[in-house]
C-alpha positions in Angstrom: -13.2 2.0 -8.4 -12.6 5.4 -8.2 -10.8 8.1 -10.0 -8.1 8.3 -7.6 -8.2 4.5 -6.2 -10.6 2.2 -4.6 -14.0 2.5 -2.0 -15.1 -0.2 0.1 -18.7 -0.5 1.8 -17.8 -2.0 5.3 -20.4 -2.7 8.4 -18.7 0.4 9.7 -18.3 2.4 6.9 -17.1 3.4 3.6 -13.4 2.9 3.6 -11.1 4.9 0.8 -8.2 3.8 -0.7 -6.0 5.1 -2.8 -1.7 5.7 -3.7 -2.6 9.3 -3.4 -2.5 10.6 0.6 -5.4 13.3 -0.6 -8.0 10.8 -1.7 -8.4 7.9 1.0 -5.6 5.6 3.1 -2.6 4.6 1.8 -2.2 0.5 0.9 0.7 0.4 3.2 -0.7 2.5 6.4 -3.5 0.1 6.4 -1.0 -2.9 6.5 0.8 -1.2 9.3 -2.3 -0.7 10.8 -3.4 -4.2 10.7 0.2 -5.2 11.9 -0.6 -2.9 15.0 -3.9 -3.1 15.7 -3.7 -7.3 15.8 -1.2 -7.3 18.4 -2.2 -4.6 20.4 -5.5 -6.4 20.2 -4.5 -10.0 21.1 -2.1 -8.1 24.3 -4.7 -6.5 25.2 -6.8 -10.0 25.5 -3.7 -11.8 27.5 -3.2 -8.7 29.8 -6.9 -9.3 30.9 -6.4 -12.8 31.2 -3.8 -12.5 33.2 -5.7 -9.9 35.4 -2.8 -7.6 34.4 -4.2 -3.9 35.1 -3.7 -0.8 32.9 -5.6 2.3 32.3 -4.2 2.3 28.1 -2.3 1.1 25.3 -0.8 3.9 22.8 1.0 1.6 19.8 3.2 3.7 17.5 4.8 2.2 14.3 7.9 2.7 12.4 8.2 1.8 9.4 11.4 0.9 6.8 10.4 1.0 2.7 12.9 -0.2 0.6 12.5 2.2 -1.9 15.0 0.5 -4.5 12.6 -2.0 -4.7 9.1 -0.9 -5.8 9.0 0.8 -2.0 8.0 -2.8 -0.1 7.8 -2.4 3.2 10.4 -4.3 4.6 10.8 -3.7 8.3 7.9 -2.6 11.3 8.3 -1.8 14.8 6.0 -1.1 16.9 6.3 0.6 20.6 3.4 0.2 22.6 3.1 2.8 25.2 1.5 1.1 28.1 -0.3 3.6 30.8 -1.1 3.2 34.8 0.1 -0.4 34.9 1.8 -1.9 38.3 3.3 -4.7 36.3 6.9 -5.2 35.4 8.1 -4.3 32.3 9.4 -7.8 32.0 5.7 -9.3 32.5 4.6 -6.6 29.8 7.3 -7.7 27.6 6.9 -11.5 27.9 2.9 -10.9 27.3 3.6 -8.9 24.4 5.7 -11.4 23.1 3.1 -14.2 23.7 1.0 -11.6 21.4 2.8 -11.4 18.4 3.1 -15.6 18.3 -0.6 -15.6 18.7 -1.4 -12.6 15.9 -3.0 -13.7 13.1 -1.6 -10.7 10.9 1.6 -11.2 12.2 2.0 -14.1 11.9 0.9 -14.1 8.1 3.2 -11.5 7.4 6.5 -11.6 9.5 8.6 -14.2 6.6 8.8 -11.1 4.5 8.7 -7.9 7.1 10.8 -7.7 9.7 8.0 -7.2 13.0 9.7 -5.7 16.3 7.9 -4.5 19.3 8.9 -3.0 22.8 7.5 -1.7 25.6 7.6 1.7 27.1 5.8 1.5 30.9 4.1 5.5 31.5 2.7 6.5 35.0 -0.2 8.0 34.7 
């Protein structure tokens, strides 16, 4: 514990926490994050598996607080912005898909926030 919140010793680092944007991560931007960073993760295995080619994946987030009610997070969408890919956005989407059914944080969390994801295909 900390004056302004929490700090964690992990293999790669100290990790700060706290309600207050000046003194470490926010709880919910490392939530989001973890929504993300699972899928993008487990697309990123199925695209390789599949021997679909791409130079990068960007993932943004949005995210809806219901701030009548102590400010839950309540809905997440996520775009993934995927670079130099000769695929269809329809394979992309149907992988992505495949992703979020096989993301552990996802799946943990989507019975109280509403996960959404799309594709956006970029040449490079």
């Amino acid at each position: 514990m900390k004056e302004l919140g929490y700090t964690t010793d992990l293999p790669y680092g100290q990790l700060d926490i706290s309600g207050d944007d000046s003194a470490g991560f926010r709880p919910f931007q490392l939530l989001v994050s973890s929504i993300a960073v699972c899928s993008g993760g487990v697309f990123r295995k199925i695209l390789d598996k599949k021997r679909i080619q791409y130079d990068s994946i960007d993932i943004e987030a949005d995210v809806v607080r219901n701030e009548a009610n102590v400010n839950e997070v309540i809905e997440v969408h996520l775009r993934f912005f995927v670079k130099g890919s000769v695929s269809t956005t329809e394979l992309l989407e149907k992988s992505l898909a495949l992703a979020s059914k096989n993301c552990p944080i996802v799946q943990s969390v989507n019975k109280s926030i509403k996960i959404t994801e799309s594709i956006i295909k970029k040449d490079v």
